[in-house]
C-alpha positions in Angstrom: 59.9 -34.2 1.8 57.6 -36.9 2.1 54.0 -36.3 1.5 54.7 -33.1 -0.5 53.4 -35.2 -3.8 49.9 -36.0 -2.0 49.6 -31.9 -1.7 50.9 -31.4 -5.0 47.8 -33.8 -6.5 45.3 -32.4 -4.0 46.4 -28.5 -5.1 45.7 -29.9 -8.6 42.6 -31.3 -8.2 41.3 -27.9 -5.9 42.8 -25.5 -8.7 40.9 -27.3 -11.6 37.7 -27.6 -9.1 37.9 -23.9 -8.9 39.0 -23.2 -12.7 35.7 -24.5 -13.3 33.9 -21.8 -13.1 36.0 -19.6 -14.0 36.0 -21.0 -17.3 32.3 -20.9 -17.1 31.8 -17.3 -16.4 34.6 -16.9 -19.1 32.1 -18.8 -21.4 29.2 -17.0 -20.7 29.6 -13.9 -22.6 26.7 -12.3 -22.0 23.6 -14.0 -19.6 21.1 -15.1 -22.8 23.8 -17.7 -23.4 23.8 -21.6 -21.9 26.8 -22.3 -19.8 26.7 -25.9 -21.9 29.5 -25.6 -24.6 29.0 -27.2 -27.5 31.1 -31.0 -27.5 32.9 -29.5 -30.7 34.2 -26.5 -28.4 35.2 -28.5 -25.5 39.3 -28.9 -25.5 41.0 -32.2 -25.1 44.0 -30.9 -24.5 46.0 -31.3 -21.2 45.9 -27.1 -21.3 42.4 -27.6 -20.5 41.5 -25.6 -17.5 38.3 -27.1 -15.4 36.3 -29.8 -15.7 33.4 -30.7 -18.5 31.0 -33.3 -18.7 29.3 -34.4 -21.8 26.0 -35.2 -21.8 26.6 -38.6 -24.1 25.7 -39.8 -26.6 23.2 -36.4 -27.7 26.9 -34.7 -27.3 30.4 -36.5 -28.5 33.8 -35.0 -27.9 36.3 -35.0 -30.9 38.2 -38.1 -31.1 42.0 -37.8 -31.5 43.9 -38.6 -34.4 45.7 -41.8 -32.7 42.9 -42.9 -30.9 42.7 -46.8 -31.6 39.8 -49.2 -31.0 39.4 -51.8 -33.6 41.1 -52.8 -36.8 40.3 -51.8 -40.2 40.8 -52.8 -43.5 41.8 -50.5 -46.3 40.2 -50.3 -49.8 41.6 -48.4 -52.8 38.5 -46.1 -53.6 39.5 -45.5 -57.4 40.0 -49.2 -58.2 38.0 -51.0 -55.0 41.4 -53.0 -54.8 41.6 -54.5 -51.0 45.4 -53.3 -50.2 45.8 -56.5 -47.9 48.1 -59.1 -49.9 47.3 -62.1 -46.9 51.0 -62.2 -46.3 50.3 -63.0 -42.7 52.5 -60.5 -41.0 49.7 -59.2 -39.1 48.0 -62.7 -37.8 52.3 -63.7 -36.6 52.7 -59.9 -34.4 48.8 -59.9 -33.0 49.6 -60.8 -29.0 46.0 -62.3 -28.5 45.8 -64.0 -32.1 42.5 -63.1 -32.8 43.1 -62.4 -36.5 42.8 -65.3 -39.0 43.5 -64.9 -42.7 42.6 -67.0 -45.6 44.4 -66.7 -48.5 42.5 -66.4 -52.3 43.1 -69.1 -54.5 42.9 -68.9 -58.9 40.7 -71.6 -61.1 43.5 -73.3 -60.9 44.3 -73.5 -56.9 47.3 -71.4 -57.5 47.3 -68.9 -54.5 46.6 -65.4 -55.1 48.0 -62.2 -53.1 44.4 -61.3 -51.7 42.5 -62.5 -49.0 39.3 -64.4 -49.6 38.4 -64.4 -45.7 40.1 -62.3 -43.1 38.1 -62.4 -39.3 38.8 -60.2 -36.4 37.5 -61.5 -33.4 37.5 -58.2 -31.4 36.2 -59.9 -27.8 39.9 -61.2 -27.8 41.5 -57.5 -29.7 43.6 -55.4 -27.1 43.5 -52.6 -29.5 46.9 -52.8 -29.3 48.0 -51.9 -33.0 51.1 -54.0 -33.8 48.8 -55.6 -36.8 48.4 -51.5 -38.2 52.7 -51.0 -37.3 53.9 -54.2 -39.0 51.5 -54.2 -42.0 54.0 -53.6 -45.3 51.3 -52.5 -47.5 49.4 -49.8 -45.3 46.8 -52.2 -45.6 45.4 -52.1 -41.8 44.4 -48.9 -39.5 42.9 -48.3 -36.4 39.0 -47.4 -36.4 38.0 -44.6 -34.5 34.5 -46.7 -33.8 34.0 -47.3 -30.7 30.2 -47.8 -30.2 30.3 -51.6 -30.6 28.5 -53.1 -28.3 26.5 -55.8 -28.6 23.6 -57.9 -26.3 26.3 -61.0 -27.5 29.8 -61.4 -27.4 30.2 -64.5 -30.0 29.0 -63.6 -33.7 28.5 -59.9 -33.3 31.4 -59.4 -32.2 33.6 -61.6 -34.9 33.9 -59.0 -37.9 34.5 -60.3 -41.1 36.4 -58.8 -44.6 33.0 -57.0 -45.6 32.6 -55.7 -42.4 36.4 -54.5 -41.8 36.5 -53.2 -45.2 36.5 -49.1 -45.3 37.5 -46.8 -48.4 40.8 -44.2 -48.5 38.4 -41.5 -48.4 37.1 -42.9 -45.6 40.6 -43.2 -43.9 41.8 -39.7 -45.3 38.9 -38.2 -43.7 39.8 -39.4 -39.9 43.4 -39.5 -39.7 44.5 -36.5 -42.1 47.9 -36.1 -40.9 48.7 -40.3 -41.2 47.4 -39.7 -44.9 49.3 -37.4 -45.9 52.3 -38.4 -44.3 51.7 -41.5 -46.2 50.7 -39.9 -49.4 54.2 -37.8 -49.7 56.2 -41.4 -48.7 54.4 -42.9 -51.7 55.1 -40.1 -53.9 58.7 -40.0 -53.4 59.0 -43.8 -53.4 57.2 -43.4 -56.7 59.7 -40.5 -57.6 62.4 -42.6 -56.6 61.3 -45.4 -58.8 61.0 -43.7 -62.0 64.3 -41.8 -61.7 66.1 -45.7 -61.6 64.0 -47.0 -64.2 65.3 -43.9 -66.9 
């Protein structure tokens, strides 16, 4: 019937107006406590009952796993090997084109599969993620850094290699699931490889 959707949204919004503090009270425990829960303890989850506010940036909620904001590049830690090879593939799929790659060159001019300059000009980056998708080497993420701003929008906010560089560790540490999903596809493509080679 028509109009039965507005009531639908408006019982929503009432019920999590009133699930508010219930949760509280539920929270409180006993009256020496704060009804403030920590940002660590507040749920992100769409089985969240109530509303919350955090009082940023003293408090931070946990960011999710997929969250995207900018680019990043990835650095072996063991060897400090850049795992970008400047094939391109990234700069070609980016909608905006606000990547630009600059490919190393030997003594002898002979190009090399590293970059020597790589920019992100993230005034222009949707944050869309195609450059992270298409990458064949697992060479770009997406940072979970999203406290960029700047009183400028034309150098600050045009990150070079040094500044887009980050280590695995780094990586492993805020996306553990993507790592080690990666981690077992490179150890049976590893697997794999040795078995043909016997």
């Amino acid at each position: 019937m028509f109009g039965t959707s507005i009531l639908k949204g408006l019982w929503i919004t009432l019920r999590h107006f009133f699930e508010t503090y219930t949760e509280d009270v539920k929270r409180l425990g006993g009256w020496g406590r704060t009804l403030r829960p920590d940002a660590a303890s507040v749920r992100q989850k769409p089985e969240a009952k109530g509303f919350f506010t955090v009082q940023y940036p003293e408090e931070k909620l946990a960011i999710p796993e997929r969250f995207r904001y900018i680019p990043m590049l990835i650095y072996e830690q063991d060897s400090g090997d850049i795992r970008c090879t400047s094939c391109g593939i990234c700069a070609k799929v980016c909608p905006p084109q606000c990547i630009w790659i600059v490919q190393a060159k030997d003594e002898a001019g002979k190009t090399i599969p590293q970059p020597s300059e790589f920019y992100i000009d993230s005034s222009v980056c949707m944050s869309c993620g195609y450059c992270a998708e298409f990458c064949p080497f697992d060479a770009i993420k997406m940072n979970h850094d999203y406290e960029l701003a700047s009183y400028e929008r034309h150098n600050t906010w045009l990150y070079d290699l040094q500044d887009l560089l980050v280590s695995t560790s780094y990586y492993a540490e805020t996306h553990p699931k993507g790592w080690s999903l990666e981690e077992k596809a490179r150890a049976r493509k590893a697997k794999k490889k040795a078995a043909v080679e016997r």
